[in-house]
PyMOL Python script that loads the backbone (N, CA, C, O; Angstrom):
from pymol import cmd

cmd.read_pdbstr("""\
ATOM      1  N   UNK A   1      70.376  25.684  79.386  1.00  0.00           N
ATOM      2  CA  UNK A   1      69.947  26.986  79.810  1.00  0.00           C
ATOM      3  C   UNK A   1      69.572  26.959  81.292  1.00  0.00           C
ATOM      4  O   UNK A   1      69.738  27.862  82.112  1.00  0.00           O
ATOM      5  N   UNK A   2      69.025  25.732  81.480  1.00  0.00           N
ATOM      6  CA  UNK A   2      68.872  25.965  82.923  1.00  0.00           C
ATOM      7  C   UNK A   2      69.840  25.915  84.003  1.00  0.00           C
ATOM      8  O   UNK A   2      69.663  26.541  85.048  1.00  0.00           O
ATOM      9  N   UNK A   3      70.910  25.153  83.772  1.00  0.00           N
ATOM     10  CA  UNK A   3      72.310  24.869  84.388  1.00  0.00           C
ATOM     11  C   UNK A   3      72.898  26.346  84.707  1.00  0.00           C
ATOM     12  O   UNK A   3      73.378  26.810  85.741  1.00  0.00           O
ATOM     13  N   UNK A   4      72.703  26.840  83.576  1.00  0.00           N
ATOM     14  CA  UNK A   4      73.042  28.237  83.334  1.00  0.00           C
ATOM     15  C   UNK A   4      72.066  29.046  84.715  1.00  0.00           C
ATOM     16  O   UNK A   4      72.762  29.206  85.717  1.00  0.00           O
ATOM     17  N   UNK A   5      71.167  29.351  84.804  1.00  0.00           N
ATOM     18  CA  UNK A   5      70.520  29.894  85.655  1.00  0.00           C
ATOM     19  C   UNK A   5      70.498  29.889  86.697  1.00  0.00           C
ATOM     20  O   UNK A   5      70.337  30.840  87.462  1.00  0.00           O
ATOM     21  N   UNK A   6      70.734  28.276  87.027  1.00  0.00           N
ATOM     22  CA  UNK A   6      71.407  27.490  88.484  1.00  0.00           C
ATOM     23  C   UNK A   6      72.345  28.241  88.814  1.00  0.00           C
ATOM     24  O   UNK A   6      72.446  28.800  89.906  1.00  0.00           O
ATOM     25  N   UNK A   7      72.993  28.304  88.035  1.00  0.00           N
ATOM     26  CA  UNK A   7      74.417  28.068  88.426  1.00  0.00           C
ATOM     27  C   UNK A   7      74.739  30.006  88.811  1.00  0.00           C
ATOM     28  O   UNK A   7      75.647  30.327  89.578  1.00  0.00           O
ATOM     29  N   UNK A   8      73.886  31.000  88.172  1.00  0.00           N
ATOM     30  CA  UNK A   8      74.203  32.304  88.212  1.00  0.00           C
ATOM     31  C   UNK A   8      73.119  32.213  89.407  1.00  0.00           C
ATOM     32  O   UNK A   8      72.345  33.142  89.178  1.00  0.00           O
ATOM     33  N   UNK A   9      72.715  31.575  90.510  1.00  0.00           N
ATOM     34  CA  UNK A   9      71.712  31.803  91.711  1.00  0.00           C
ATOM     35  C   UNK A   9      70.303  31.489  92.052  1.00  0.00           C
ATOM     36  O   UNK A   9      69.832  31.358  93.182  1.00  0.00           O
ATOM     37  N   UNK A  10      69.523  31.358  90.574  1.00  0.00           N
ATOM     38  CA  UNK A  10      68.056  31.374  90.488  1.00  0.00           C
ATOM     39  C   UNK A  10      67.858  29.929  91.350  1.00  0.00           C
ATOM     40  O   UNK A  10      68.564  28.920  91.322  1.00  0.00           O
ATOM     41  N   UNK A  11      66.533  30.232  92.190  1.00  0.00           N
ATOM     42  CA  UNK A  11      65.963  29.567  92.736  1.00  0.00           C
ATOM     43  C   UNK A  11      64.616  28.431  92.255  1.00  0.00           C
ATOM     44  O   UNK A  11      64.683  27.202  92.251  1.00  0.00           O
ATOM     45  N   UNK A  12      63.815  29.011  91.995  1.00  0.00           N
ATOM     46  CA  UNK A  12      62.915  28.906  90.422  1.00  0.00           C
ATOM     47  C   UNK A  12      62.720  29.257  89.354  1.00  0.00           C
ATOM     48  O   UNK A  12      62.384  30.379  88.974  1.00  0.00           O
ATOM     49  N   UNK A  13      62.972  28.030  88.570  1.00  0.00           N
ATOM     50  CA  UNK A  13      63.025  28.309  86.683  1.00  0.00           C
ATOM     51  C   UNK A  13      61.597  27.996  86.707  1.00  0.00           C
ATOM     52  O   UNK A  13      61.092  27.087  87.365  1.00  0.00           O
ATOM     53  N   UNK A  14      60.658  29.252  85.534  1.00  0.00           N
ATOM     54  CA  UNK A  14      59.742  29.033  85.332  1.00  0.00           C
ATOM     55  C   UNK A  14      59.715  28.896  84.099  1.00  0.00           C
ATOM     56  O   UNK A  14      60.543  29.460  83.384  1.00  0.00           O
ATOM     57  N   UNK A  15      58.466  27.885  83.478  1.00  0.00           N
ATOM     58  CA  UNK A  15      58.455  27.341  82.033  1.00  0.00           C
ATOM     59  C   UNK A  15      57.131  27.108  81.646  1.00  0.00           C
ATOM     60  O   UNK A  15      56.395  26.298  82.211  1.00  0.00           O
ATOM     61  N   UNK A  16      56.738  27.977  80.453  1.00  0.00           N
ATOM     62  CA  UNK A  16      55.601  27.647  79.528  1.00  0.00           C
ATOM     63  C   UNK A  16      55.265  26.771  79.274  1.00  0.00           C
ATOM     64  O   UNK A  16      54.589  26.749  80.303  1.00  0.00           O
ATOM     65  N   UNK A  17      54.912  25.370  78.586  1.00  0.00           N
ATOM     66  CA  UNK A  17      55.247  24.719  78.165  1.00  0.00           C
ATOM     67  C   UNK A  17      53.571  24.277  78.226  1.00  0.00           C
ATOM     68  O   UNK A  17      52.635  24.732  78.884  1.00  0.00           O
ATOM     69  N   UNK A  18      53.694  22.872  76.943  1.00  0.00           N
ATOM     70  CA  UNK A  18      52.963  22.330  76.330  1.00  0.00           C
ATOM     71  C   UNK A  18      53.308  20.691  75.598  1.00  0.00           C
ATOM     72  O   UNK A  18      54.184  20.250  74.855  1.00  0.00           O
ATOM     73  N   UNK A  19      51.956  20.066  76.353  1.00  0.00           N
ATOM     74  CA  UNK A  19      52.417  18.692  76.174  1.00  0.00           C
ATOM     75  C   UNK A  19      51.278  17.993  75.796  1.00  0.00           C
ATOM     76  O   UNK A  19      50.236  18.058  76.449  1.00  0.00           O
ATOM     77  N   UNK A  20      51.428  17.186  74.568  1.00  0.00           N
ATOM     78  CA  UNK A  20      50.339  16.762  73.858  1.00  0.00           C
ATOM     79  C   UNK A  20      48.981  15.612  74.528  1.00  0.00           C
ATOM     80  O   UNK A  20      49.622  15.746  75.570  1.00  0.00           O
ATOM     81  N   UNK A  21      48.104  14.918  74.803  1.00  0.00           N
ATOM     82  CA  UNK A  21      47.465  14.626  75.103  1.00  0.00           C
ATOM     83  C   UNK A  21      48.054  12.696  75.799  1.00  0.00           C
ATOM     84  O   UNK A  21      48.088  12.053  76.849  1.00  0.00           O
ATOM     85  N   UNK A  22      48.482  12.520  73.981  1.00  0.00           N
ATOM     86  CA  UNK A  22      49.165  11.387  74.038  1.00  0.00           C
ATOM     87  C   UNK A  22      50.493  11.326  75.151  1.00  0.00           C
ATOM     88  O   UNK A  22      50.859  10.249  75.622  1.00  0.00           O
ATOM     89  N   UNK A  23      51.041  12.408  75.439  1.00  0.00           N
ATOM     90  CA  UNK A  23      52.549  11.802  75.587  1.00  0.00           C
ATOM     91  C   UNK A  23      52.774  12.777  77.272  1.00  0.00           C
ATOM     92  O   UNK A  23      53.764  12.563  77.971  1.00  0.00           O
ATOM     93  N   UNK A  24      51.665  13.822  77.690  1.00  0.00           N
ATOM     94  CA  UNK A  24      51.205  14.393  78.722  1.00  0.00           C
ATOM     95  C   UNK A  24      51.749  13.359  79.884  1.00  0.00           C
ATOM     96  O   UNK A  24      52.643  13.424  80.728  1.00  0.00           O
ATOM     97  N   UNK A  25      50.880  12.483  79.555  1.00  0.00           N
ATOM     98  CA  UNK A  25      50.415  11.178  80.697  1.00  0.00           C
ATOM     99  C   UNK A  25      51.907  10.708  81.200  1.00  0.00           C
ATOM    100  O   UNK A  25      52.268  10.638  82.375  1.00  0.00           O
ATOM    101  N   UNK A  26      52.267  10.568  80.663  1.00  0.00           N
ATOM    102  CA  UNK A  26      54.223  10.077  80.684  1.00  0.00           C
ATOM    103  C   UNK A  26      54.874  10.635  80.786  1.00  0.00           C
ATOM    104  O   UNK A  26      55.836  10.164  81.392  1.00  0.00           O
ATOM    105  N   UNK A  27      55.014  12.307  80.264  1.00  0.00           N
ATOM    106  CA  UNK A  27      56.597  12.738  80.577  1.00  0.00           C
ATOM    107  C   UNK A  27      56.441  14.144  81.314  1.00  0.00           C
ATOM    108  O   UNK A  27      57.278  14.991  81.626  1.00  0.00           O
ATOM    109  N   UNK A  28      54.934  14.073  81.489  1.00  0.00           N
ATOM    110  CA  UNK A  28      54.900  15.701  82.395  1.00  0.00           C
ATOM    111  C   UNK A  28      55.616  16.167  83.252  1.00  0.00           C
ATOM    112  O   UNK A  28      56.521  17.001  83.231  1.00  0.00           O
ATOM    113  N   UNK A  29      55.009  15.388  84.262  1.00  0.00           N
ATOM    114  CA  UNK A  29      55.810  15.494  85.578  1.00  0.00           C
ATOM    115  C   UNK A  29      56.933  15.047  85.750  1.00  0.00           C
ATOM    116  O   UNK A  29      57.678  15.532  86.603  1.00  0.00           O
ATOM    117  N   UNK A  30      57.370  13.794  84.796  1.00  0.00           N
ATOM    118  CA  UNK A  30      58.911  13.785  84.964  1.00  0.00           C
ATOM    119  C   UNK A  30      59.704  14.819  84.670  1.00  0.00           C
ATOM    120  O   UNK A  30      60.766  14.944  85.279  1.00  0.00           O
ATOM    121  N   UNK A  31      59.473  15.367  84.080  1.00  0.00           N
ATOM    122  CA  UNK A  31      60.478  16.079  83.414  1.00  0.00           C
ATOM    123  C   UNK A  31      60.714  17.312  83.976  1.00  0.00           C
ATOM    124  O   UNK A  31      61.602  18.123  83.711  1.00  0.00           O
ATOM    125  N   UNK A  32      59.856  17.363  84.753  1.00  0.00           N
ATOM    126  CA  UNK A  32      59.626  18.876  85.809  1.00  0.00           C
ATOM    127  C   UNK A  32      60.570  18.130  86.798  1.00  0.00           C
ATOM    128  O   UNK A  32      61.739  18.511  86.865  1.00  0.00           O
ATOM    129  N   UNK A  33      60.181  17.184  87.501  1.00  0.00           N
ATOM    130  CA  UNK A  33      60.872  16.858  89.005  1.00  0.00           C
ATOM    131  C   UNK A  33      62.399  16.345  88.375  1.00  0.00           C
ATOM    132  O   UNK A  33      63.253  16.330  89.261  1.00  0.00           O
ATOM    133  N   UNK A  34      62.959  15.881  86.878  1.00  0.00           N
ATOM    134  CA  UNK A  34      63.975  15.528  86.405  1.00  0.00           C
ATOM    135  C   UNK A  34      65.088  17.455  86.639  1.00  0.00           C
ATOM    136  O   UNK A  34      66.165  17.651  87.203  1.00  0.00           O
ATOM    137  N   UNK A  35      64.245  18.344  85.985  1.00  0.00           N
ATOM    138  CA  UNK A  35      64.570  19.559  85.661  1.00  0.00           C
ATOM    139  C   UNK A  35      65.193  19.935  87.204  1.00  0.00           C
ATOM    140  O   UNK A  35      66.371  20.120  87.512  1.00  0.00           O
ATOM    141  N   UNK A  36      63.902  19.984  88.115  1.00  0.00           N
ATOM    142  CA  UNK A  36      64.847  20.520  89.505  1.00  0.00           C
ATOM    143  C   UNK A  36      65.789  19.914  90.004  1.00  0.00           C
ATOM    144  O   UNK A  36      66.830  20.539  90.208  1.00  0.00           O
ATOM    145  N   UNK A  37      65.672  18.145  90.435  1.00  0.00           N
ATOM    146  CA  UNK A  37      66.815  17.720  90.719  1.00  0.00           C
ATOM    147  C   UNK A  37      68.094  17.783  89.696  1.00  0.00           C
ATOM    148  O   UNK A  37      69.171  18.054  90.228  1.00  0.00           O
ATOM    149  N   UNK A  38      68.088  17.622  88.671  1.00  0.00           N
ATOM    150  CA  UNK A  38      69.587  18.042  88.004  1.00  0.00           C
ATOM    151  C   UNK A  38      69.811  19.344  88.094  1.00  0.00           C
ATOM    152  O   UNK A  38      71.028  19.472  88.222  1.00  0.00           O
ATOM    153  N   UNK A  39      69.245  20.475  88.096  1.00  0.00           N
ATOM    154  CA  UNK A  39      70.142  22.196  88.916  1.00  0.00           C
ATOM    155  C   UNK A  39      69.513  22.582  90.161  1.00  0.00           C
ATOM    156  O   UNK A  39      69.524  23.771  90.482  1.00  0.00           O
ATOM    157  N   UNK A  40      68.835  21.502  91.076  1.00  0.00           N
ATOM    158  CA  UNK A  40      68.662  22.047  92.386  1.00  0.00           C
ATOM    159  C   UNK A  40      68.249  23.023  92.840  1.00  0.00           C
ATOM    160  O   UNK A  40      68.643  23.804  93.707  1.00  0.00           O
ATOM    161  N   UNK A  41      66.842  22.915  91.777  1.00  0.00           N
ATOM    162  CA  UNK A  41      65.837  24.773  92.179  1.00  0.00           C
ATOM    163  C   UNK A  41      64.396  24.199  92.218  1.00  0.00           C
ATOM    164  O   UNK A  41      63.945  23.129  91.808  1.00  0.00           O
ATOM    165  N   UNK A  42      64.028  24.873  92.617  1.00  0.00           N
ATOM    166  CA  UNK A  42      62.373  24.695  91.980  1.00  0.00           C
ATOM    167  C   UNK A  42      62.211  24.987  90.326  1.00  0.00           C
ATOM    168  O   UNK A  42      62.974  25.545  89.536  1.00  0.00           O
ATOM    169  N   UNK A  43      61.045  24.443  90.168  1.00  0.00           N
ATOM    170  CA  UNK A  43      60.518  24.690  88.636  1.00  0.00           C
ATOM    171  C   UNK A  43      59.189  24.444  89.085  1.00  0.00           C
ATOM    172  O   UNK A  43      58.635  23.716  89.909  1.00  0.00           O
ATOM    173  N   UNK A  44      58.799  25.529  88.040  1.00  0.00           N
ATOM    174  CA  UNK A  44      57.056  26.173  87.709  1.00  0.00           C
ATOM    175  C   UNK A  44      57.248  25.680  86.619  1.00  0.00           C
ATOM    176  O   UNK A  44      58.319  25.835  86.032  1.00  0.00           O
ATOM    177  N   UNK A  45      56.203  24.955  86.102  1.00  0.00           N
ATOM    178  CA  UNK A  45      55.736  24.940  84.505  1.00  0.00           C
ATOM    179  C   UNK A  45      53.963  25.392  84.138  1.00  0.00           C
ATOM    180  O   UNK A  45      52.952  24.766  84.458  1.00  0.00           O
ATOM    181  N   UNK A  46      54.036  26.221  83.646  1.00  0.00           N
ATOM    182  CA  UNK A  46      52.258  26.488  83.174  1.00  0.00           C
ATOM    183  C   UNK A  46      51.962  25.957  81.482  1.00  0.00           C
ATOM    184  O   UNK A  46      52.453  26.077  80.360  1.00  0.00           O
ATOM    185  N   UNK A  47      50.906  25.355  82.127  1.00  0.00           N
ATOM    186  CA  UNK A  47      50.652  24.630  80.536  1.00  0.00           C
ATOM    187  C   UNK A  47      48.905  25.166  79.928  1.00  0.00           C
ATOM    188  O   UNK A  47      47.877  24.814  80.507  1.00  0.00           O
ATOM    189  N   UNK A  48      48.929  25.963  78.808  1.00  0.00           N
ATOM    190  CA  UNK A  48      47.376  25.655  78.626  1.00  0.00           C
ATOM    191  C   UNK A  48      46.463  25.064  79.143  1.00  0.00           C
ATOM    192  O   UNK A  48      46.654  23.954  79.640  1.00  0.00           O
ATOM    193  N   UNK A  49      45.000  25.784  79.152  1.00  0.00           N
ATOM    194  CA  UNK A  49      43.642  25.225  80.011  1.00  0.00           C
ATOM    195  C   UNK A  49      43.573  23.942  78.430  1.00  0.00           C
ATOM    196  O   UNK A  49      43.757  24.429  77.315  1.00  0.00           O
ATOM    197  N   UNK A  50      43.317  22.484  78.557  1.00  0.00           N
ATOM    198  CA  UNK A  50      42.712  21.916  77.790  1.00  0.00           C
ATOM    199  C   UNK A  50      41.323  21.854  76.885  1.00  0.00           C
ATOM    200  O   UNK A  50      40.381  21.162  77.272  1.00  0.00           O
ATOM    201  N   UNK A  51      41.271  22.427  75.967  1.00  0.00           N
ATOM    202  CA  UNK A  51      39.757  22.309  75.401  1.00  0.00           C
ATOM    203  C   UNK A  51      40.008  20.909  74.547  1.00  0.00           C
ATOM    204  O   UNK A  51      40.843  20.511  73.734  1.00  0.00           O
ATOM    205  N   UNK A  52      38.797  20.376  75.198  1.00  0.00           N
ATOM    206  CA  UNK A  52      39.094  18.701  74.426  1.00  0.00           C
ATOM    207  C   UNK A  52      38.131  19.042  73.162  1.00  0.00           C
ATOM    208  O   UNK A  52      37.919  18.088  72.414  1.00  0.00           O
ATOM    209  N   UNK A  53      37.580  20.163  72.858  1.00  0.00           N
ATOM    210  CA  UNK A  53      36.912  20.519  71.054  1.00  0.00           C
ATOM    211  C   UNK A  53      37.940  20.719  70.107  1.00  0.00           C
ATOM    212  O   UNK A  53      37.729  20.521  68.910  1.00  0.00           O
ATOM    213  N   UNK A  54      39.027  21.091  70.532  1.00  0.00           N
ATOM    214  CA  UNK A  54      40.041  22.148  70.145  1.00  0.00           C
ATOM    215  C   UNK A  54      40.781  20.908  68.835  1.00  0.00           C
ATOM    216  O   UNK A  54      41.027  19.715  69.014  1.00  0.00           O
ATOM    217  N   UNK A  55      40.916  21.467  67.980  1.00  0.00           N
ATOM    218  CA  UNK A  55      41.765  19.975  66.905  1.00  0.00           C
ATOM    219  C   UNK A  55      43.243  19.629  67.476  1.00  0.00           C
ATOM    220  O   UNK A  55      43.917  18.691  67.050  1.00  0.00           O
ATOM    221  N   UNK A  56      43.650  20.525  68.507  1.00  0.00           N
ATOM    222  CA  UNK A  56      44.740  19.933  69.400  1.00  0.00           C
ATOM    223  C   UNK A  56      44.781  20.006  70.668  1.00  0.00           C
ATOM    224  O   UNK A  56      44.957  21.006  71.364  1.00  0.00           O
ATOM    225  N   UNK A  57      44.560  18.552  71.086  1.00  0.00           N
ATOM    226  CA  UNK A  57      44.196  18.656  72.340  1.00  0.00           C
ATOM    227  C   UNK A  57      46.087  18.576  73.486  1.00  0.00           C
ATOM    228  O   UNK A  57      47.101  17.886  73.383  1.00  0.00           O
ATOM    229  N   UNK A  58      45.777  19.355  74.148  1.00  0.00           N
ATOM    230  CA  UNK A  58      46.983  19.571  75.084  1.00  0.00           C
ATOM    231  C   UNK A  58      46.876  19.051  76.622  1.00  0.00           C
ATOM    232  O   UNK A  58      45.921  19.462  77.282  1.00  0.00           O
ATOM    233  N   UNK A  59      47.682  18.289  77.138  1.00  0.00           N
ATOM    234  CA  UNK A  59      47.943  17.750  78.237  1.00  0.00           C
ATOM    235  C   UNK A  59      47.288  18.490  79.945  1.00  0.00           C
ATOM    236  O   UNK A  59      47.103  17.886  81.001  1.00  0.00           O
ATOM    237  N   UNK A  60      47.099  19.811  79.660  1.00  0.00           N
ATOM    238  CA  UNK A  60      46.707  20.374  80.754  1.00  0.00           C
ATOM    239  C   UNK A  60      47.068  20.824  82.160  1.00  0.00           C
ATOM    240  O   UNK A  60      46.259  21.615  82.645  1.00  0.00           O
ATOM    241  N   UNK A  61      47.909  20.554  82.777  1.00  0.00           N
ATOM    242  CA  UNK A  61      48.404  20.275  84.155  1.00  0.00           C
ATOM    243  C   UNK A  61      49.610  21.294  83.972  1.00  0.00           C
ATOM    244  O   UNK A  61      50.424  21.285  83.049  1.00  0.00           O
ATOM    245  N   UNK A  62      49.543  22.357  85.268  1.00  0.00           N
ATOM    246  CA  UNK A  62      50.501  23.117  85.402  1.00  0.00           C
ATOM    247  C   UNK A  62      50.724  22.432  86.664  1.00  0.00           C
ATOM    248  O   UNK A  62      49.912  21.871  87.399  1.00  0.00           O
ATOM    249  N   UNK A  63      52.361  22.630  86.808  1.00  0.00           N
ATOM    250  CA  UNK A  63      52.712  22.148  88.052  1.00  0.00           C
ATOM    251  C   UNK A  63      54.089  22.976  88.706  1.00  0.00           C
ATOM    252  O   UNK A  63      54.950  23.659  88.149  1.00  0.00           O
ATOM    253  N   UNK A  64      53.908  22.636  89.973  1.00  0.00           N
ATOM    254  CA  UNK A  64      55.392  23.371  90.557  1.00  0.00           C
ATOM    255  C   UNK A  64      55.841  22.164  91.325  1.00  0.00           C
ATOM    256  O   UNK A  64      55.042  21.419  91.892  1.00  0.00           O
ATOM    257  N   UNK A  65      57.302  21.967  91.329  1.00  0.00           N
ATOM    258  CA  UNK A  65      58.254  20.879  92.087  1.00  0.00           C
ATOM    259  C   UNK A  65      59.118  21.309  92.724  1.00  0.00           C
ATOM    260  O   UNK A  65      59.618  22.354  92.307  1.00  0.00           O
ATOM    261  N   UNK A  66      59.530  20.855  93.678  1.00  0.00           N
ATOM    262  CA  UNK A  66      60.734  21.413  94.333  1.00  0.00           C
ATOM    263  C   UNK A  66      61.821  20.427  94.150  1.00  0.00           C
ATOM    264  O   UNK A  66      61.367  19.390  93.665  1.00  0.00           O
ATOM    265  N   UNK A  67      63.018  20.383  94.351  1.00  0.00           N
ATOM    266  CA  UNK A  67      64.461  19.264  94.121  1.00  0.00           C
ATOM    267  C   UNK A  67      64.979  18.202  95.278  1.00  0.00           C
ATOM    268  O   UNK A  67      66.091  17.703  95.452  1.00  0.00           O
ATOM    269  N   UNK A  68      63.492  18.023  96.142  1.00  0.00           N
ATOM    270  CA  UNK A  68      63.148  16.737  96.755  1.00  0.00           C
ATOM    271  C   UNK A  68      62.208  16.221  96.446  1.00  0.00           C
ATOM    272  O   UNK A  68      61.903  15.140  96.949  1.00  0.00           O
TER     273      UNK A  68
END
""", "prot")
cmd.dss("prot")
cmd.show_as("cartoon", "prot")
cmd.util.cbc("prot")
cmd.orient("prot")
């Protein structure tokens, strides 16, 4: 889908997203700076505020990258 978006002009793909506590730490940010360099845009991702009471705790960190 995103190739798709690239490819019709978009500059920044923006993305919801949610990443568990455990697995946050490791694939957050890759996968954001993986996302722009393979279609050559920016990407926004917004992720939930973390409540560490909450019975699921979520990774936290919104981030924006550019495709350098």
């Amino acid at each position: 889908m995103s190739r798709i978006y690239a490819e019709k002009g978009c500059e920044l793909l923006v993305f919801p997203a949610e990443f568990s506590i455990a697995t946050g730490s490791k694939h957050w940010e890759l996968l954001q700076r993986v996302r722009a360099v393979d279609n050559q845009v920016y990407v926004a991702s917004a992720s939930p505020a973390r409540n560490s009471k909450g019975d699921y705790i979520v990774w936290g960190h919104s981030c924006v990258v550019d495709p350098w």
